[in-house]
N, CA, C and O atoms as a CHARMM CRD file, in Angstrom:
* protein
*
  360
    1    1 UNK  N      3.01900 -18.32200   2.38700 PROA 1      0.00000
    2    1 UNK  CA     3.60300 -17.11100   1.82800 PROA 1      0.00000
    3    1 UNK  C      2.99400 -15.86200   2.45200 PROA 1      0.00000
    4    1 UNK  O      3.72100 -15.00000   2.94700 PROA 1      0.00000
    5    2 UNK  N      2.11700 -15.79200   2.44000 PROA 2      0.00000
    6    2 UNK  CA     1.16000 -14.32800   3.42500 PROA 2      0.00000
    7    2 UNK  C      1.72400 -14.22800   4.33700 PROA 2      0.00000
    8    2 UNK  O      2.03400 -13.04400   4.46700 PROA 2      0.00000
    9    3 UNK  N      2.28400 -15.15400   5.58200 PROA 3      0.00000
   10    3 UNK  CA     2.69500 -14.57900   6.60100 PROA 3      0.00000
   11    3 UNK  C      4.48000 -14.24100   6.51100 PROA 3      0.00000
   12    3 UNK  O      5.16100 -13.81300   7.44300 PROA 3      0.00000
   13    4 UNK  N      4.85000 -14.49700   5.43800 PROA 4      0.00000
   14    4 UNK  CA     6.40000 -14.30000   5.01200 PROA 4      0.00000
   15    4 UNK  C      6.40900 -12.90300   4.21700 PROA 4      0.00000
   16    4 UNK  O      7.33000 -12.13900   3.92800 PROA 4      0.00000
   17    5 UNK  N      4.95100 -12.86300   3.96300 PROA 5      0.00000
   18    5 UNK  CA     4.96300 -11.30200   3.28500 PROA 5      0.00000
   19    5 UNK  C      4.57200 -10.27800   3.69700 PROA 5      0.00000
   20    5 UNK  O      4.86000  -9.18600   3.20700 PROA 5      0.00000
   21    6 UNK  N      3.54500 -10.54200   5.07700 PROA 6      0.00000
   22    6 UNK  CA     3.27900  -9.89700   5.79000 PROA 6      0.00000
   23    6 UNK  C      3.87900  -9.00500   6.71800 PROA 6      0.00000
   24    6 UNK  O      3.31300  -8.10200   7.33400 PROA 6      0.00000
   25    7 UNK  N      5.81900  -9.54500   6.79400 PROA 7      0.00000
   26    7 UNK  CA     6.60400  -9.37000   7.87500 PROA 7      0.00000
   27    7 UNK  C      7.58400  -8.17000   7.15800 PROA 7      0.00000
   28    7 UNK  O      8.50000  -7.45100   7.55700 PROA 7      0.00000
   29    8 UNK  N      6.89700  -8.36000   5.93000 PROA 8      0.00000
   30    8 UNK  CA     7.74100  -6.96300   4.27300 PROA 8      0.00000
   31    8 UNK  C      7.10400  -6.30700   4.31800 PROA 8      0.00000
   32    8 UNK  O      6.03000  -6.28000   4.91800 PROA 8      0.00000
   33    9 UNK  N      7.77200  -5.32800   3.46300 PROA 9      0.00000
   34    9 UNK  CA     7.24200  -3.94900   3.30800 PROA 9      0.00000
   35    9 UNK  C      6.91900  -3.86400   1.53500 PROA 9      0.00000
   36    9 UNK  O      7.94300  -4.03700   0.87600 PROA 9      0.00000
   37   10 UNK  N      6.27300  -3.74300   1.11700 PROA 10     0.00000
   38   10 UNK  CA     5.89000  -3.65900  -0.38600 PROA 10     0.00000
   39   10 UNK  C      6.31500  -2.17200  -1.01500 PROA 10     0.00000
   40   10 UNK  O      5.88500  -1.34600  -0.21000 PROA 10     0.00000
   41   11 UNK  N      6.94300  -1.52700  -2.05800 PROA 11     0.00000
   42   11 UNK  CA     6.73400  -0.60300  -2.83500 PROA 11     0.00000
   43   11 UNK  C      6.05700  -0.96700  -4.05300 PROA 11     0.00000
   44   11 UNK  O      6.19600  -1.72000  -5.01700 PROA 11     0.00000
   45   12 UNK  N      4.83600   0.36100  -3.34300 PROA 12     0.00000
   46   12 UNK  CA     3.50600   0.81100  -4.81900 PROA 12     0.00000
   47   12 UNK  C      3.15100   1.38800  -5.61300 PROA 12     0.00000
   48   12 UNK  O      3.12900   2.46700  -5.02200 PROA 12     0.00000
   49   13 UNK  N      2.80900   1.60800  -6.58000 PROA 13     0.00000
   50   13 UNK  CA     2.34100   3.16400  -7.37800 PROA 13     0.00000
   51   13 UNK  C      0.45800   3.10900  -7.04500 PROA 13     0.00000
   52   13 UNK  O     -0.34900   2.28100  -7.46800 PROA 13     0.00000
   53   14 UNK  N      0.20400   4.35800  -6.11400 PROA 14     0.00000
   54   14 UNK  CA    -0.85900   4.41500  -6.01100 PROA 14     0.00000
   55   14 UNK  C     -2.00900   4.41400  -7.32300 PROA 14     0.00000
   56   14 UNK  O     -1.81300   5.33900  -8.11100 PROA 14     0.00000
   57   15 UNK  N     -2.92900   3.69900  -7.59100 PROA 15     0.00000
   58   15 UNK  CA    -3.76000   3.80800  -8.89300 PROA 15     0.00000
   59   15 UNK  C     -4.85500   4.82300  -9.37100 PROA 15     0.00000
   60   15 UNK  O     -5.03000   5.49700 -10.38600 PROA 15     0.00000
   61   16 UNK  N     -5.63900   4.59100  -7.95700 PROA 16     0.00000
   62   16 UNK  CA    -7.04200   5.61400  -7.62300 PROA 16     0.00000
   63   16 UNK  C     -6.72000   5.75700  -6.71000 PROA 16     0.00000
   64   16 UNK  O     -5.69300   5.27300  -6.23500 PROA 16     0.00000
   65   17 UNK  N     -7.99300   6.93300  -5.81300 PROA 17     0.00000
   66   17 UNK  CA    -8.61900   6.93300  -4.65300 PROA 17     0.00000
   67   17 UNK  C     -9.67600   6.84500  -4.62200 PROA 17     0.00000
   68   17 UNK  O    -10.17600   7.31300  -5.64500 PROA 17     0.00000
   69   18 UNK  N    -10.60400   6.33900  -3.72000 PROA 18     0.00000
   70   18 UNK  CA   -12.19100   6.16400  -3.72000 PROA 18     0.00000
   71   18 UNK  C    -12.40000   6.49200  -2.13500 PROA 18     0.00000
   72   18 UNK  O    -11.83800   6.56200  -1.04200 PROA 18     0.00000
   73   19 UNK  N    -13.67300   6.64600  -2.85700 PROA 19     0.00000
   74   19 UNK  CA   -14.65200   6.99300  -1.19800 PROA 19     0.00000
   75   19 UNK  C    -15.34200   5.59100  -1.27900 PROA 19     0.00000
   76   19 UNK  O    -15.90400   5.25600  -2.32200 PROA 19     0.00000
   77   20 UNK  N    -15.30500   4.79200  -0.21800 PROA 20     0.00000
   78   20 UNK  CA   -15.82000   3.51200   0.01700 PROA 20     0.00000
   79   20 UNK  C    -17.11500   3.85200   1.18200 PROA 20     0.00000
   80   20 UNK  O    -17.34800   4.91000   1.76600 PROA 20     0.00000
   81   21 UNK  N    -17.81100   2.57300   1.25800 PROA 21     0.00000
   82   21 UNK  CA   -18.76800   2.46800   2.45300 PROA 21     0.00000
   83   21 UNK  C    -17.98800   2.92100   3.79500 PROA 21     0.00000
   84   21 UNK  O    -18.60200   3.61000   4.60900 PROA 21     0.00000
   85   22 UNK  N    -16.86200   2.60800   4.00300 PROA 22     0.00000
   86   22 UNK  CA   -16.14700   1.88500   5.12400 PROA 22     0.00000
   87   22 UNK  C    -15.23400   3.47400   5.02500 PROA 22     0.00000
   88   22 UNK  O    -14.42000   3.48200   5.94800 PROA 22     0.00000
   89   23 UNK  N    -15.15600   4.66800   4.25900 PROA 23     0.00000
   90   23 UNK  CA   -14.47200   4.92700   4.22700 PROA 23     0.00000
   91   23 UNK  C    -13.71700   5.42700   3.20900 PROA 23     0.00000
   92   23 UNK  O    -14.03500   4.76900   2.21800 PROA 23     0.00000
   93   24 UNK  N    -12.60600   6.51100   2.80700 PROA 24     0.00000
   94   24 UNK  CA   -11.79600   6.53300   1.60500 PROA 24     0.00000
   95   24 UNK  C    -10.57600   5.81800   1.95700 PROA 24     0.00000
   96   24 UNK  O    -10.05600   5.70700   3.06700 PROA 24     0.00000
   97   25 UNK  N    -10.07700   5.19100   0.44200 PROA 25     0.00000
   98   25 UNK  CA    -9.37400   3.93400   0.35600 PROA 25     0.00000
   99   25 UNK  C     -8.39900   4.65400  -0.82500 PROA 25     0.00000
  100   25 UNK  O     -8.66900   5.50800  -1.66900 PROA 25     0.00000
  101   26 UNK  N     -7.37100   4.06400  -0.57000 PROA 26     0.00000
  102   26 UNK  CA    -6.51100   4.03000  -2.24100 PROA 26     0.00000
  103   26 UNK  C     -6.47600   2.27800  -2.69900 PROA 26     0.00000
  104   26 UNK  O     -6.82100   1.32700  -1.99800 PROA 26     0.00000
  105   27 UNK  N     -5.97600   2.26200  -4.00600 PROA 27     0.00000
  106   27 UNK  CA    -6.00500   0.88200  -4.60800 PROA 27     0.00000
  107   27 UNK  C     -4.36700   0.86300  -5.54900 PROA 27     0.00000
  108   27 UNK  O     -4.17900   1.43700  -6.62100 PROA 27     0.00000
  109   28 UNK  N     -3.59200   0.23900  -4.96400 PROA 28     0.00000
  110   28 UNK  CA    -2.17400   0.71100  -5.37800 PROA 28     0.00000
  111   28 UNK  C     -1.36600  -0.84000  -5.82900 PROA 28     0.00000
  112   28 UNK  O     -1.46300  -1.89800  -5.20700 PROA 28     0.00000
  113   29 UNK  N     -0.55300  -0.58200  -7.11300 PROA 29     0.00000
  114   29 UNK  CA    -0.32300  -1.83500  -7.91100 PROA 29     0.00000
  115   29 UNK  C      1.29600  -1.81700  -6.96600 PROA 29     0.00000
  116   29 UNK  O      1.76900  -0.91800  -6.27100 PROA 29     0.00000
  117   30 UNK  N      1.78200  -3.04200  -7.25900 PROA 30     0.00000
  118   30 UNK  CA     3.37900  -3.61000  -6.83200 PROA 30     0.00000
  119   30 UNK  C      4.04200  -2.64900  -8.16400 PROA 30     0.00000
  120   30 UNK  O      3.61200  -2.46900  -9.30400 PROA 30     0.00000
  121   31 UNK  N      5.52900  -2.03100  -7.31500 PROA 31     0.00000
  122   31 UNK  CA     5.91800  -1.38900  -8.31500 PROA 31     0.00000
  123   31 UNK  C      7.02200  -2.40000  -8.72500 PROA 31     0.00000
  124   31 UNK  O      7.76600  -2.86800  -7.86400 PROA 31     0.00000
  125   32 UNK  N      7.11100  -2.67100  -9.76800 PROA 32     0.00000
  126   32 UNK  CA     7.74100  -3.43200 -10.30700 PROA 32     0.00000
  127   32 UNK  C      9.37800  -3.56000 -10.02100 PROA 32     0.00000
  128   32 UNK  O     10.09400  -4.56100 -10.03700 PROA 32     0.00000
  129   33 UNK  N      9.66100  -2.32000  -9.78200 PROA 33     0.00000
  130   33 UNK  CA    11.30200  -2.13100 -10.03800 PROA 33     0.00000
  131   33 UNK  C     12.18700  -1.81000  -8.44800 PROA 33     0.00000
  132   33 UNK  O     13.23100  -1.32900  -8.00900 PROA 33     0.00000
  133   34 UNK  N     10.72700  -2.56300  -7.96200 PROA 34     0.00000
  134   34 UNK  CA    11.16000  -2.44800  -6.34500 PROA 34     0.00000
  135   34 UNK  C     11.72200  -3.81800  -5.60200 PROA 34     0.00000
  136   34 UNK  O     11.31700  -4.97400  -5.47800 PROA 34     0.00000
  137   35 UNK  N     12.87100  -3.05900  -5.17800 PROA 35     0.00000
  138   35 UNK  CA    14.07400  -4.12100  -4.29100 PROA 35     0.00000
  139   35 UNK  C     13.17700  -5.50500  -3.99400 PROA 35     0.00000
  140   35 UNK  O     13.49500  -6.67700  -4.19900 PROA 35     0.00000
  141   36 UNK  N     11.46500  -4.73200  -3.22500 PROA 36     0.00000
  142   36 UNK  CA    11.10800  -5.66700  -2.40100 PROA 36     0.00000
  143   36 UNK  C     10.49800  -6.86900  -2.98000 PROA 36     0.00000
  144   36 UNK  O     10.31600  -6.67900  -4.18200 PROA 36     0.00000
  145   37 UNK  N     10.11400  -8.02000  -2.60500 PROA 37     0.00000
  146   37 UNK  CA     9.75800  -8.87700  -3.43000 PROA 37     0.00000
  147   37 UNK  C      8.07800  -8.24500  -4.04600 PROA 37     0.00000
  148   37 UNK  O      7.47500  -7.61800  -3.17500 PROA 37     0.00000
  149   38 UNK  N      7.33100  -8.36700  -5.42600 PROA 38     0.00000
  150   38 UNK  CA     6.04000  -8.32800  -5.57500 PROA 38     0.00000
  151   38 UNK  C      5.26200  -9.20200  -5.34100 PROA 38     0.00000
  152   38 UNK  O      5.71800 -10.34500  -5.32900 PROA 38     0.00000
  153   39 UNK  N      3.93800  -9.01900  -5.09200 PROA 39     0.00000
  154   39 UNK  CA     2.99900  -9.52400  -5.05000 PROA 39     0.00000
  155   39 UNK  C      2.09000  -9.75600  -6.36200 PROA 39     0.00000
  156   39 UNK  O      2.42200  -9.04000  -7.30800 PROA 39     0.00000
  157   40 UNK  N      1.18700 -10.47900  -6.55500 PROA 40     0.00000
  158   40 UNK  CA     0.44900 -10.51400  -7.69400 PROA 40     0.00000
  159   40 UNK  C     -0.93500  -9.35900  -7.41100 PROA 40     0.00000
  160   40 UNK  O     -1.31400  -8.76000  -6.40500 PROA 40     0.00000
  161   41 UNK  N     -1.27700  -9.39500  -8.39900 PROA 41     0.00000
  162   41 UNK  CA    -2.53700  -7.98300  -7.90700 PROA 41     0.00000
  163   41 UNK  C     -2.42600  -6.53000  -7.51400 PROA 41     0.00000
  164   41 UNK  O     -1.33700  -5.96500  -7.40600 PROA 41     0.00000
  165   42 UNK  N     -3.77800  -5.85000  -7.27000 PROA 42     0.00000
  166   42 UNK  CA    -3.69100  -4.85600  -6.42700 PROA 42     0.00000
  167   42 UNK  C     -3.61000  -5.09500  -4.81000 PROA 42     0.00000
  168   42 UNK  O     -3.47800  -6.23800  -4.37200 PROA 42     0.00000
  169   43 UNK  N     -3.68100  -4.13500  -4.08100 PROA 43     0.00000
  170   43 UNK  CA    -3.00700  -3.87600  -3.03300 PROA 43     0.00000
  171   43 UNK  C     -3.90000  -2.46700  -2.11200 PROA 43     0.00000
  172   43 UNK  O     -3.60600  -1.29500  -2.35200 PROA 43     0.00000
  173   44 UNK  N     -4.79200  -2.78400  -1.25800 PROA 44     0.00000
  174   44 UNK  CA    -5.95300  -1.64100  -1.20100 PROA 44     0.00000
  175   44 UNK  C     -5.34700  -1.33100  -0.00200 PROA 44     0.00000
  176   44 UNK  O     -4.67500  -2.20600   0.54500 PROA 44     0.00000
  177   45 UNK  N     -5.53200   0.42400   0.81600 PROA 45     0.00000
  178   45 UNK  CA    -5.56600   0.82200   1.99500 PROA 45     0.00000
  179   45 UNK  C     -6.14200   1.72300   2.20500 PROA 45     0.00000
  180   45 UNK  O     -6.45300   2.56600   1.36400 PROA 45     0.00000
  181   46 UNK  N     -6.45700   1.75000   3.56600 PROA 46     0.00000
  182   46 UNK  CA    -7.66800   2.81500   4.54100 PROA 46     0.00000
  183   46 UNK  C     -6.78200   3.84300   3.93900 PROA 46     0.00000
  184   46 UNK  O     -5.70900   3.57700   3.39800 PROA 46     0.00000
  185   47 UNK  N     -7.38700   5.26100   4.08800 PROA 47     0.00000
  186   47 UNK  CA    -6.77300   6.55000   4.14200 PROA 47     0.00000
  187   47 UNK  C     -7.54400   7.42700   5.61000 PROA 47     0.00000
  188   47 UNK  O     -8.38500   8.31200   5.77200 PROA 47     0.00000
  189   48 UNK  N     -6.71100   6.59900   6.43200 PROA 48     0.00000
  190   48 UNK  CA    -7.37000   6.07600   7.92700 PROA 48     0.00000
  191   48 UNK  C     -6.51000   6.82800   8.84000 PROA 48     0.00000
  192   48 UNK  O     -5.40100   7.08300   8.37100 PROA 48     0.00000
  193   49 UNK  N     -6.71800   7.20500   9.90900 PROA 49     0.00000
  194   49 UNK  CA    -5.10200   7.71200  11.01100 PROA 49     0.00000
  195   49 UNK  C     -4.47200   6.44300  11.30100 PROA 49     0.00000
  196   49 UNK  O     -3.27300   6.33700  11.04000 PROA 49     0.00000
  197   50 UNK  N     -5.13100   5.41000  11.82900 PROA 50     0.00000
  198   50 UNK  CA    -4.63600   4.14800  12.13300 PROA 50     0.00000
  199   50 UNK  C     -3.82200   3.80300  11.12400 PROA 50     0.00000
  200   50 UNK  O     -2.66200   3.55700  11.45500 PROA 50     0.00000
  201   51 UNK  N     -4.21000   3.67800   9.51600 PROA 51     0.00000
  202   51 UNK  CA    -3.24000   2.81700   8.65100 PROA 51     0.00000
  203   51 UNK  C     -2.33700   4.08100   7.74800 PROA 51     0.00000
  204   51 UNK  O     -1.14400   3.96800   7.46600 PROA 51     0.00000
  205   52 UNK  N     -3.10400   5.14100   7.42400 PROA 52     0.00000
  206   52 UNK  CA    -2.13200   6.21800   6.23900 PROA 52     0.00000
  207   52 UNK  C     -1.18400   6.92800   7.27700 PROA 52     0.00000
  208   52 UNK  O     -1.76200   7.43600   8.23800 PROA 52     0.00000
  209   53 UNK  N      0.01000   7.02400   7.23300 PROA 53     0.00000
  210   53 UNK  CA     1.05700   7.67600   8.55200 PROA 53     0.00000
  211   53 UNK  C      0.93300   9.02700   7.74900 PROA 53     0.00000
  212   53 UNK  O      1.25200   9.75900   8.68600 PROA 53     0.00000
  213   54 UNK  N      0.73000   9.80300   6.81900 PROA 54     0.00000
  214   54 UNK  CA     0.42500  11.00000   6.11100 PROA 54     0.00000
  215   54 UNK  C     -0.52500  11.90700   6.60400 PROA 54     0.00000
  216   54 UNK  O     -1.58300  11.61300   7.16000 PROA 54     0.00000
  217   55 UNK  N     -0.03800  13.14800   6.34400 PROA 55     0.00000
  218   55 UNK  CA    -0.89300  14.10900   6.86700 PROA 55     0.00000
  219   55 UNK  C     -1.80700  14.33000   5.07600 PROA 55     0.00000
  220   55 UNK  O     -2.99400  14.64100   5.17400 PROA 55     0.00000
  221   56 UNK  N     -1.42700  14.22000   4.08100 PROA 56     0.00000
  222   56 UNK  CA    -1.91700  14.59300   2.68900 PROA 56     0.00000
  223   56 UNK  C     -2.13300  13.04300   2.10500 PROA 56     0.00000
  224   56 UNK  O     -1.35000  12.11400   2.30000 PROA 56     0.00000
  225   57 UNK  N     -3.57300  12.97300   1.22300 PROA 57     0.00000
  226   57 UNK  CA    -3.79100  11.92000   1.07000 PROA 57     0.00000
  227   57 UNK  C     -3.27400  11.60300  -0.52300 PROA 57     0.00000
  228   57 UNK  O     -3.28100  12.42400  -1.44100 PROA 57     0.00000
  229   58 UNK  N     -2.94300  10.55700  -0.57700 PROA 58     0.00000
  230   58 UNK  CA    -1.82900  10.14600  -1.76800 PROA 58     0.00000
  231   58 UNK  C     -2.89400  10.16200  -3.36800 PROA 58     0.00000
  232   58 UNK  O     -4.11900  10.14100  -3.24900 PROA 58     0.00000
  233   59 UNK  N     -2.38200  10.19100  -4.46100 PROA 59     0.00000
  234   59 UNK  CA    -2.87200  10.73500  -5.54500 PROA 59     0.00000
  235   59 UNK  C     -2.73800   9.76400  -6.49900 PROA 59     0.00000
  236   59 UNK  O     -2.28500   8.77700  -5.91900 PROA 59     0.00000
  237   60 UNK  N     -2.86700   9.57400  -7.43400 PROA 60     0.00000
  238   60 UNK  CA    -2.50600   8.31900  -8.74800 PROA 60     0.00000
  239   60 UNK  C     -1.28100   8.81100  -8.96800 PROA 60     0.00000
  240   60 UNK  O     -1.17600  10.01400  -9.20500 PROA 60     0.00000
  241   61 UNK  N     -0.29400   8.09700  -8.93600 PROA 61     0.00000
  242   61 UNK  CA     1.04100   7.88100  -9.64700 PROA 61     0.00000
  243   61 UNK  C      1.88000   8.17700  -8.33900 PROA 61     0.00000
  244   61 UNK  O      2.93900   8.61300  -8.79100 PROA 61     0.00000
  245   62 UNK  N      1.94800   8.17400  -7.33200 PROA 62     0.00000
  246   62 UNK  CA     2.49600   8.46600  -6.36500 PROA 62     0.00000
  247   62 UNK  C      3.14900   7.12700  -5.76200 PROA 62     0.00000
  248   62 UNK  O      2.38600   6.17700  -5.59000 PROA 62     0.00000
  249   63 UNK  N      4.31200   7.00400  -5.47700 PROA 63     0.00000
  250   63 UNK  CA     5.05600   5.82400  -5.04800 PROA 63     0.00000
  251   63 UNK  C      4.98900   5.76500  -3.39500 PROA 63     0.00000
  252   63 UNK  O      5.53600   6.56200  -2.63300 PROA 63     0.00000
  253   64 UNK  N      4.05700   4.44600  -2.97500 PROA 64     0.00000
  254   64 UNK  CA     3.72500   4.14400  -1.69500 PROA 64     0.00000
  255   64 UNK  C      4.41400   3.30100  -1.15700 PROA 64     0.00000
  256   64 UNK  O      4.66700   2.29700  -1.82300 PROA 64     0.00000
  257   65 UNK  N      5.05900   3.42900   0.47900 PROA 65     0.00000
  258   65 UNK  CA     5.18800   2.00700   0.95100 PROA 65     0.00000
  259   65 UNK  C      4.32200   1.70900   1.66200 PROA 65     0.00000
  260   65 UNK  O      3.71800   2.55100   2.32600 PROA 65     0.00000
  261   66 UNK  N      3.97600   0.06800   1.70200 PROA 66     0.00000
  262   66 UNK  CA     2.78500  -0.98500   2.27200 PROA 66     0.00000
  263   66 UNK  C      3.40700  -2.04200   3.26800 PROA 66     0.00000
  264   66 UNK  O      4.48800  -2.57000   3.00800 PROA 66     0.00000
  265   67 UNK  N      2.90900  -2.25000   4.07500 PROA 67     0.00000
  266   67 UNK  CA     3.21000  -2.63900   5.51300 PROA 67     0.00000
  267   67 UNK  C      1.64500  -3.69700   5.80200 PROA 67     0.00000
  268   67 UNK  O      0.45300  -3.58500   5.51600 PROA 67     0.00000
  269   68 UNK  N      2.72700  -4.96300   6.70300 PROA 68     0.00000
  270   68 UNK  CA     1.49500  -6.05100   7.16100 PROA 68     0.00000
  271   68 UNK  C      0.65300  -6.13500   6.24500 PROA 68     0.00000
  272   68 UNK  O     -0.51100  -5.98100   6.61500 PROA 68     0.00000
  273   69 UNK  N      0.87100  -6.38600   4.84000 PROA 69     0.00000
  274   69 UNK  CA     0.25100  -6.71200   4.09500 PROA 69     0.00000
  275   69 UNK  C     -0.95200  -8.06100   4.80400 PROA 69     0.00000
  276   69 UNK  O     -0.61800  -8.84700   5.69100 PROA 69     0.00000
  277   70 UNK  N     -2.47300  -8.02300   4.07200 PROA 70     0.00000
  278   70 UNK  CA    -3.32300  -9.59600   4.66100 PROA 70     0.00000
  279   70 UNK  C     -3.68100  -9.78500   3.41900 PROA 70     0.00000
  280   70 UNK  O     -3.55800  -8.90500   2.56700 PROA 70     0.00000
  281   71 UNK  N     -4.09200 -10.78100   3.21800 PROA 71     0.00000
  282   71 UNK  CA    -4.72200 -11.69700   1.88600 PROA 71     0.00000
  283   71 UNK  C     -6.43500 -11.89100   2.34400 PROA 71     0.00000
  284   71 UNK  O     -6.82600 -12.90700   2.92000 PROA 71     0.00000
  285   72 UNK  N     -7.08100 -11.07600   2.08700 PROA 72     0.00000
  286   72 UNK  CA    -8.46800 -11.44100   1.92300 PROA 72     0.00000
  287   72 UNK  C     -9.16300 -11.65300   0.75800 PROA 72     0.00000
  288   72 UNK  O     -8.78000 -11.49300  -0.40100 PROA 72     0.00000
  289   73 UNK  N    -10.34600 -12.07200   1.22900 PROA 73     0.00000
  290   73 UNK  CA   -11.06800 -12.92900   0.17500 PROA 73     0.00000
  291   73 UNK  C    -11.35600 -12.17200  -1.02800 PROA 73     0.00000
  292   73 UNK  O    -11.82100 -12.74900  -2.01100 PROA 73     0.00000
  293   74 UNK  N    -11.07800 -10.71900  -1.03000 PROA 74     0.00000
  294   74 UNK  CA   -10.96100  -9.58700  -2.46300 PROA 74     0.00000
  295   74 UNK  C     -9.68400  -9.27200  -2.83200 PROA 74     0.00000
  296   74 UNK  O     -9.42600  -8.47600  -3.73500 PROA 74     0.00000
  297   75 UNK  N     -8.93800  -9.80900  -2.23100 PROA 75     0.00000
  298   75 UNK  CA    -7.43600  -9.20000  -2.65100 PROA 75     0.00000
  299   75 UNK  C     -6.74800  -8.98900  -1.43500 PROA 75     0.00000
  300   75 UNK  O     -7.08900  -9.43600  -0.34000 PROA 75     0.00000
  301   76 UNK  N     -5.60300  -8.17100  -1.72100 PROA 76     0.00000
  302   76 UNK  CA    -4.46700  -7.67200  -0.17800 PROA 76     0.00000
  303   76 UNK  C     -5.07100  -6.57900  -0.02300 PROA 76     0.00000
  304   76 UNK  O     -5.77500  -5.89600  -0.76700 PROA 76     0.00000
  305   77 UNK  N     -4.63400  -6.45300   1.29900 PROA 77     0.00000
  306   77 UNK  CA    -5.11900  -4.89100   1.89200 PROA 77     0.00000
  307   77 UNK  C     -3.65200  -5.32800   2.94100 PROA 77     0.00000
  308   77 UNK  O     -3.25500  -6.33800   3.52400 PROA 77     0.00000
  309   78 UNK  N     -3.07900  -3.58100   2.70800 PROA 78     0.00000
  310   78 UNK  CA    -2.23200  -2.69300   3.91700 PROA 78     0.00000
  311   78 UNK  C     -3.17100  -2.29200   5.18000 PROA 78     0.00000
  312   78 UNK  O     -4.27200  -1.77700   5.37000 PROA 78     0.00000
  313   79 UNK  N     -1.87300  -2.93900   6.08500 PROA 79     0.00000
  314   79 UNK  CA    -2.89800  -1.68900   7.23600 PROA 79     0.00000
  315   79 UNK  C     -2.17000  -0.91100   7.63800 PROA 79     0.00000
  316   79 UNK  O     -2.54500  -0.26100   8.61400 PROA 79     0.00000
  317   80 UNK  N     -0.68300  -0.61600   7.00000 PROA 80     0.00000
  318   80 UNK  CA     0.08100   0.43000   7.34400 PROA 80     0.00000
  319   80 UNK  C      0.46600   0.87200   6.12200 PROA 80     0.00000
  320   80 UNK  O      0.43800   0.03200   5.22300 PROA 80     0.00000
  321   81 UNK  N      0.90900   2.25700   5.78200 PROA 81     0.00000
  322   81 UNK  CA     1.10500   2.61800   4.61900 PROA 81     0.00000
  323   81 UNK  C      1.29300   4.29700   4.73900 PROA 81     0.00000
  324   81 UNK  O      0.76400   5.10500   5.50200 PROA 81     0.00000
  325   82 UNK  N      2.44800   4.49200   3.46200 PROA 82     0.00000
  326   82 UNK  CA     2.71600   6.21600   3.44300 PROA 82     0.00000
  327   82 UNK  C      3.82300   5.96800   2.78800 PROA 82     0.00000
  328   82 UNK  O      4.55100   4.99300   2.60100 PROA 82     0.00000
  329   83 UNK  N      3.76600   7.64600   2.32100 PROA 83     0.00000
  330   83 UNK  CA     4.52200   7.97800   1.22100 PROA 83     0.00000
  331   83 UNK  C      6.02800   7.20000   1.28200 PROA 83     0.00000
  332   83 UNK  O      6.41500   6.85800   2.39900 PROA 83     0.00000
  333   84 UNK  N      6.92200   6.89900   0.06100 PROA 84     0.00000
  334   84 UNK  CA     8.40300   6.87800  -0.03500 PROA 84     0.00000
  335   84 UNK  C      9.33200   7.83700  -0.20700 PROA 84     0.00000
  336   84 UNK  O      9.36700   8.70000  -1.08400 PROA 84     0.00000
  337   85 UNK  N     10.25200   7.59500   0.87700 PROA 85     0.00000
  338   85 UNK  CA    10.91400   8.84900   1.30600 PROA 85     0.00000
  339   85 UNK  C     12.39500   8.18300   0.45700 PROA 85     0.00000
  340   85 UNK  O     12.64400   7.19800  -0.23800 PROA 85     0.00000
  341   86 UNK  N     13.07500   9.25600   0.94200 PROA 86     0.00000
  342   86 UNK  CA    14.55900   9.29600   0.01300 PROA 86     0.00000
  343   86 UNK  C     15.48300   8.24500   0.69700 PROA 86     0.00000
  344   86 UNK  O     16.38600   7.58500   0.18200 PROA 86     0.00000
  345   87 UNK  N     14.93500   8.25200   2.27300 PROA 87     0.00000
  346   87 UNK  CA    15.69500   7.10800   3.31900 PROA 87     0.00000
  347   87 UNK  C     15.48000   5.74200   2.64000 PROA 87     0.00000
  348   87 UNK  O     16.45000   4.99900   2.48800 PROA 87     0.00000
  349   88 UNK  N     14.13200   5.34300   2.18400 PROA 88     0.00000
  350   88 UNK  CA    14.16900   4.20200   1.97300 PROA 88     0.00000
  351   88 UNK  C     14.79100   3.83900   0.19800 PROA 88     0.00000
  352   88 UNK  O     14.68300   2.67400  -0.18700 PROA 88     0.00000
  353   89 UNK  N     15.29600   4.70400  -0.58900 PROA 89     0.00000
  354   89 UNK  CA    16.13400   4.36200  -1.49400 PROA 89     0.00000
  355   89 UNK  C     17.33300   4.78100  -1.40500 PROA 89     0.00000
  356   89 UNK  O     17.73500   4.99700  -2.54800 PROA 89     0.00000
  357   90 UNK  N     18.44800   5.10600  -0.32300 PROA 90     0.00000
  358   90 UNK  CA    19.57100   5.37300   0.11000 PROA 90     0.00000
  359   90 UNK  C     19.96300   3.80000   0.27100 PROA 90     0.00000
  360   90 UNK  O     21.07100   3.48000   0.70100 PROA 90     0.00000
């Protein structure tokens, strides 16, 4: 299943943001009422140039899309990710 989910795009509601060792991170749940299939759990990403495509870093309650989702040994982590635009609910 990871690599069948990996190839989706997830919609999230961002939860927190944190400043990590590695970095600031958001921690963002499956939004429920999204087309795309969910996942179980949270759902963590860099707020990185490489992974956030955003120039403004996302806030609690803010609806994210998540990209190449991986399954590690703490949970999923995005390595692509940014805001939902109006294109992707047209």
């Amino acid at each position: 299943m990871a690599k069948e989910q990996s190839a989706q795009q997830l919609r999230a509601v961002v939860q927190a943001v944190a400043d990590g060792k590695h970095g600031p991170y958001a921690i963002a749940e499956a939004d429920s009422s999204s087309m795309w299939q969910p996942i179980d759990g949270s759902v963590t990403f860099a707020i990185a140039e490489n992974v956030w495509a955003e120039n403004v870093w996302p806030s609690a309650g803010e609806v994210v899309v998540l990209a190449q989702l991986r399954k590690k040994r703490a949970g999923w982590r995005a390595m692509k990710a940014r805001f939902l635009q109006s294109s992707d609910i047209l």
